[in-house]
N, C-alpha and C positions, 0 to 999 in steps of 0.2 A: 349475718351468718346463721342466723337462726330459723334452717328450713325443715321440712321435712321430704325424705328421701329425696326425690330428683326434681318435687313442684314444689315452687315456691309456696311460701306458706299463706299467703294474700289467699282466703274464702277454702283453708285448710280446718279441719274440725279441732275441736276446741282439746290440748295437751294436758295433761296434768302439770303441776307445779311444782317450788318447794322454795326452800330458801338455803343461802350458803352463809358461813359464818360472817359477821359485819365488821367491818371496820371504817377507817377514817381517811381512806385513802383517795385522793384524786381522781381516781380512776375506779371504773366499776368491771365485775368478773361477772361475765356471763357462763353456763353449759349447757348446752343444747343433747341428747340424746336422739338419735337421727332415726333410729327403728321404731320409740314409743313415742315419739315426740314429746320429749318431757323436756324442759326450761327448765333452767336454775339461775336467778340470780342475786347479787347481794345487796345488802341497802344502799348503796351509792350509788349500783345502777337502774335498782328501784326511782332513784332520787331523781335519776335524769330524766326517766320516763314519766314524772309525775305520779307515782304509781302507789301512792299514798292515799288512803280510802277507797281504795279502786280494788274491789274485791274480784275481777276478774283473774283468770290464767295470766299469768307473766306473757304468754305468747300473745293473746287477744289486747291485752296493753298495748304493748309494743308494736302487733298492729295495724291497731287503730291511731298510733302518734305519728307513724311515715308518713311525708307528704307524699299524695300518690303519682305528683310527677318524679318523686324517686324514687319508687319499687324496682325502677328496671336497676338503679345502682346494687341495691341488695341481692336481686338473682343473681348477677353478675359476681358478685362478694359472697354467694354462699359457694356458687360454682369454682373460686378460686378456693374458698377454703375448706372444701373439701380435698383439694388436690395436693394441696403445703400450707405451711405455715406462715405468716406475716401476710396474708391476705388484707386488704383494707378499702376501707371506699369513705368519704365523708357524705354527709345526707342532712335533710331537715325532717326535723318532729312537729309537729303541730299539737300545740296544750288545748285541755281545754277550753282554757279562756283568750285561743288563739294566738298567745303568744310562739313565735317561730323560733327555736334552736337549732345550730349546726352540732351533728354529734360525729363525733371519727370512730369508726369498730374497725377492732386490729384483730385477726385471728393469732392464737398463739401455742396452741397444741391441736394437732390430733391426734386423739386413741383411736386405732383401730382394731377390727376382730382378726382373730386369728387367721382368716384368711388374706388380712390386707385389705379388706371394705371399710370407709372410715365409719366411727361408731360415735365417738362425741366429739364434739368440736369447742373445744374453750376458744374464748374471746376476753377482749376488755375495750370497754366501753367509755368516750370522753364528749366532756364538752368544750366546745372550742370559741374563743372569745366572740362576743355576738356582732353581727353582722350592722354597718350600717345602711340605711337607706343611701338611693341615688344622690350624691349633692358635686356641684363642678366649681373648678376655678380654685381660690386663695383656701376656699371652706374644706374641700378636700383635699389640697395639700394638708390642710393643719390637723385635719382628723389623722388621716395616714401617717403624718409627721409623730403621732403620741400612739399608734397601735404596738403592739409589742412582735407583731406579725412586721418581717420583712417586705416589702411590696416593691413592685419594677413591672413598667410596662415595655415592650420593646414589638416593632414592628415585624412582619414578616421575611424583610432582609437582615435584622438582628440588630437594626438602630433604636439604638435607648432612649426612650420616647418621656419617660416619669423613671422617678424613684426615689423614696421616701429616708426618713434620714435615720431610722432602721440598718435599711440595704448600705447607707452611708458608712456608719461605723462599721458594719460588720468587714464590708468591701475595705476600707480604708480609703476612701474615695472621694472626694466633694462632688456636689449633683452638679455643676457645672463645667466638672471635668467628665462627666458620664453622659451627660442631654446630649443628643445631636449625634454623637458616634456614633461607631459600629464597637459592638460588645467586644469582637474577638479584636480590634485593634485597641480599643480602651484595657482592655484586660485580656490578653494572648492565654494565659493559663486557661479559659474556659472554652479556646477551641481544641475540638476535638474530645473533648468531653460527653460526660452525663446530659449536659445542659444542650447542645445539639439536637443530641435524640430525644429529647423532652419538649423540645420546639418544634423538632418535626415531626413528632407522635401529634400534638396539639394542634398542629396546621392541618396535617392531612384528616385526621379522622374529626376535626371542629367540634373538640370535645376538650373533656378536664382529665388531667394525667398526671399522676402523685409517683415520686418517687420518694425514698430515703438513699441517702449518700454521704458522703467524707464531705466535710466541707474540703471544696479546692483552697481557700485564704486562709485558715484556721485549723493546725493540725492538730487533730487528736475530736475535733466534735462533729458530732453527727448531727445534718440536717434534715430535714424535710421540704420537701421542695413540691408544689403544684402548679401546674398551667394550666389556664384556660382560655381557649379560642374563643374571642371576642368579639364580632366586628371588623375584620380585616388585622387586629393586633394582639397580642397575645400576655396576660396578663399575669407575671410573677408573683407567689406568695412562697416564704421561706420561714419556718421557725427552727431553733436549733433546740432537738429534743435529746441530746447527750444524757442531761438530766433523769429526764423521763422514762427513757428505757432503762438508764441502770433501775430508778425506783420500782419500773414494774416487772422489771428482770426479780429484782429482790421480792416484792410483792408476790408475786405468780409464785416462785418459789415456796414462798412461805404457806400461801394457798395451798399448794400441790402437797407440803408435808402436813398442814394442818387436814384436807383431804385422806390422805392415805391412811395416816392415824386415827381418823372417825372408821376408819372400815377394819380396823386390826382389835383386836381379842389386848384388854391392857396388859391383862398376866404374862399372856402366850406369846404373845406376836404372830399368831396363824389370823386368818379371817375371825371376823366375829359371825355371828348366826347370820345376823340381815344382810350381810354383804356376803356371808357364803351362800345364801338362797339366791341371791341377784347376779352372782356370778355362773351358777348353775345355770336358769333360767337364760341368762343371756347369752351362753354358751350353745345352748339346746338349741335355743332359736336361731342363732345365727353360724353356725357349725357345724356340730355334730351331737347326735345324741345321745342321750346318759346311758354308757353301758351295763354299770353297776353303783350301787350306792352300798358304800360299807360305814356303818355304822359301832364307833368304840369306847369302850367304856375301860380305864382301868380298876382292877380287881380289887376291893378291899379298902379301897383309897383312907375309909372312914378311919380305920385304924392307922394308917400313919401319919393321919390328921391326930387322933388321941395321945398317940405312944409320943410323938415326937414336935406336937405343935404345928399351927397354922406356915409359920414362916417355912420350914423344911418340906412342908406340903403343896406350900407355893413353888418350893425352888424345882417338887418333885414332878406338878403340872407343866413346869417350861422347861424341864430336861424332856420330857416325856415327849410335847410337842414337835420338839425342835428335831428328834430321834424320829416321829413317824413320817414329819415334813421329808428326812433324808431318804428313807422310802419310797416316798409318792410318785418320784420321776414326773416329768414331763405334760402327759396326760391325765393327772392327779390334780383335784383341787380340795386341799385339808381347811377344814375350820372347826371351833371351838365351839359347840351349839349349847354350854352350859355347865357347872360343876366338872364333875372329871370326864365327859362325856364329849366325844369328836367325832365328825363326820367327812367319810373322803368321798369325793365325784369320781368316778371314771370313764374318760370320753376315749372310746375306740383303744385303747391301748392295747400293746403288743401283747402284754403279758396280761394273765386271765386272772380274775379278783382275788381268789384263793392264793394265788405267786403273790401278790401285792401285799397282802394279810398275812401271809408265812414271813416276808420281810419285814412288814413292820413288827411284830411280834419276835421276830430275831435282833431287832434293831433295839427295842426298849426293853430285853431280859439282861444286857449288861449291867452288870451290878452298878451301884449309885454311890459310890462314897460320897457322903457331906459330913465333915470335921474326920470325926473318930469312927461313925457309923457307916457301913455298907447297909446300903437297901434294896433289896430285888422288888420289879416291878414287872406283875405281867399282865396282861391284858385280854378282854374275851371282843371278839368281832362277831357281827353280824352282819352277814352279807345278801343286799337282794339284787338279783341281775335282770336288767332292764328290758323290754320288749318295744315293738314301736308302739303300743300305747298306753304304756306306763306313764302316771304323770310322776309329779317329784313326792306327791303326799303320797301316795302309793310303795312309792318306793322305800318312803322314810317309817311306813308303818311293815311293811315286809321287814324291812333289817331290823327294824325293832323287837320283832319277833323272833326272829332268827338270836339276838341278842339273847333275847331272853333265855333261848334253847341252847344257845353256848355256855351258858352260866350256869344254868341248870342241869347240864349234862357233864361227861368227862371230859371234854375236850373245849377249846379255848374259842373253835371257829367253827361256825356253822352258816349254812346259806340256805335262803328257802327255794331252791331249784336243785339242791342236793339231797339223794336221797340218803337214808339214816345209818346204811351198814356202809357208805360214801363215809359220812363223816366222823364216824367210831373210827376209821382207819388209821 
């Protein structure tokens, strides 16, 4: 799943990197950012890829560990996971030291940009129990017979040819009540079915075809089911991943909020600085451009820091916050760039920077009771408006300016594209 734009990544230039928080889980979380091609992944899927003293790019790993007779699996599996969710394909890696793994990669979100182009694509990432060599006869029954992997072979007319005693329990079946028939007369419940079109996907196109499903014999678990066209016959594998999905159901989850929380301001809960410049930036790029950048500072802060203590000046930073967030509307992105100091994005909005900075400033003059005390809080803005070749430091050093002339002058709000008997008004 890990491409960049619409070419596979196979002899793509080399991404930036980084890592996401670790844990112990089964299963490894990949993100791919698909405009700067930046990889993230975490130690487990570090762990799959060998990726241990291997100081290259997470992308250049990863690779160089595909066997290259399956790159065409992965185009395939970035092209699905671009489009939805639960994309999948299984694949082999090649170690350095030659050893071969089977890995399965699930897609499991996509973010996209505001216009609906996908932007990153989370995955997770597994290893699946290892493969044995060719062996025939009593030896391959008795391998099969101890795999944890369900197995069945069945012919092109749907006569059950093998099947392992896996497929036994799960079926409820003896193998010599299953050898020699026909599947949909040994067991009627799976014509008509999933398993059909899973046969004749694998027949016609002589290829491998995974689906996920209800088990038909076992209510309530989820299977996973693969064919592949063999040689004239067609070769079942089944594991029941009920388990798996709730764990990475949970898992992803918890990723997602331990995520979301690395990007929020702890006090405020608006953006923090480096997630409100990366939100900018990746807005500009793939959207629309920065209209204006208003930059805020509340007035005097230091004194109700003194008068009233740290705690009452914390409660008065995230009343403050939460009041200019109510402002911002839509095409507004607020975050916290430091002490009592905030910065809002404005992309294309209706209403003009000065309308936006009148609202927020109307929004945080309601008085503050905490216990017994009212507190008024007002605020001075700086506002710079954007041109098409404004960059963002530009911008942030105009409203700075502009800042500084709000503060230092009579009035609360000043812009530096407004002229001075403008902003006396």
């Amino acid at each position: 799943m890990v491409m960049i734009d619409d070419t596979f990544p196979f002899g793509a230039p080399p991404p930036h990197v980084s890592s996401i928080c670790p844990h112990t889980a089964s299963i490894g979380i990949t993100r791919f950012h698909i405009k700067t091609s930046y990889l993230e992944w975490d130690i487990r899927a570090a762990s799959i890829f060998a990726a241990a003293g291997d100081d290259r790019p997470a992308l250049d790993i990863w690779r160089s560990r595909v066997h290259p007779d399956d790159t065409h699996l992965l185009s395939d599996l970035y092209s699905d996971a671009r489009a939805s969710i639960g994309a999948e394909c299984i694949y082999r890696i090649q170690l350095p030291d030659n050893t071969i793994r089977f890995v399965l990669t699930r897609s499991v979100a996509v973010e996209q940009s505001r216009d609906g182009t996908p932007e990153i694509l989370t995955g997770v990432v597994s290893l699946l129990p290892a493969q044995n060599r060719a062996v025939t006869g009593d030896r391959l029954t008795a391998i099969l017979d101890n795999v944890s992997l369900g197995f069945a072979i069945v012919d092109i007319d749907m006569t059950v040819l093998f099947v392992n005693a896996q497929t036994e329990r799960h079926l409820g079946m003896a193998r010599s009540d299953l050898v020699g028939r026909n599947l949909h007369e040994a067991l009627p419940v799976f014509k008509g079915s999933y398993f059909d079109d899973l046969h004749r996907t694998a027949v016609a196109t002589r290829s491998e075809v995974t689906v996920e499903v209800q088990a038909l014999v076992i209510p309530g678990r989820t299977i996973e089911v693969t064919a592949n066209y063999v040689d004239g016959v067609v070769a079942i594998s089944f594991r029941d991943v009920s388990e798996t999905r709730i764990a990475s159901s949970r898992l992803l989850a918890a990723y997602r909020d331990l995520l979301d929380k690395s990007r929020l301001d702890d006090l405020t809960g608006v953006l923090n600085r480096s997630a409100l410049f990366e939100r900018i930036d990746r807005t500009t790029s793939a959207t629309s451009p920065l209209s204006a950048l208003l930059f805020i500072d509340l007035d005097d802060f230091k004194a109700i820091n003194d008068t009233y203590g740290h705690p009452i000046g914390d409660h008065v930073l995230r009343t403050t916050a939460e009041r200019l967030a109510s402002a911002c509307g839509p095409n507004v992105v607020l975050g916290r760039i430091g002490g009592d100091e905030f910065v809002a994005a404005v992309f294309g909005s209706t209403h003009s920077p000065t309308t936006i900075a009148e609202a927020m400033r109307s929004a945080v003059a309601r008085p503050l009771k905490i216990t017994d005390v009212d507190i008024s809080v007002t605020i001075s803005i700086g506002i710079a408006t954007g041109t098409p070749s404004s960059t963002l430091e530009d911008l942030l050093t105009r409203a700075d300016i502009a800042l500084y002339e709000a503060k230092s002058g009579d009035c609360r709000i000043s812009g530096t594209r407004l002229r001075r008997d403008e902003r006396d008004r």
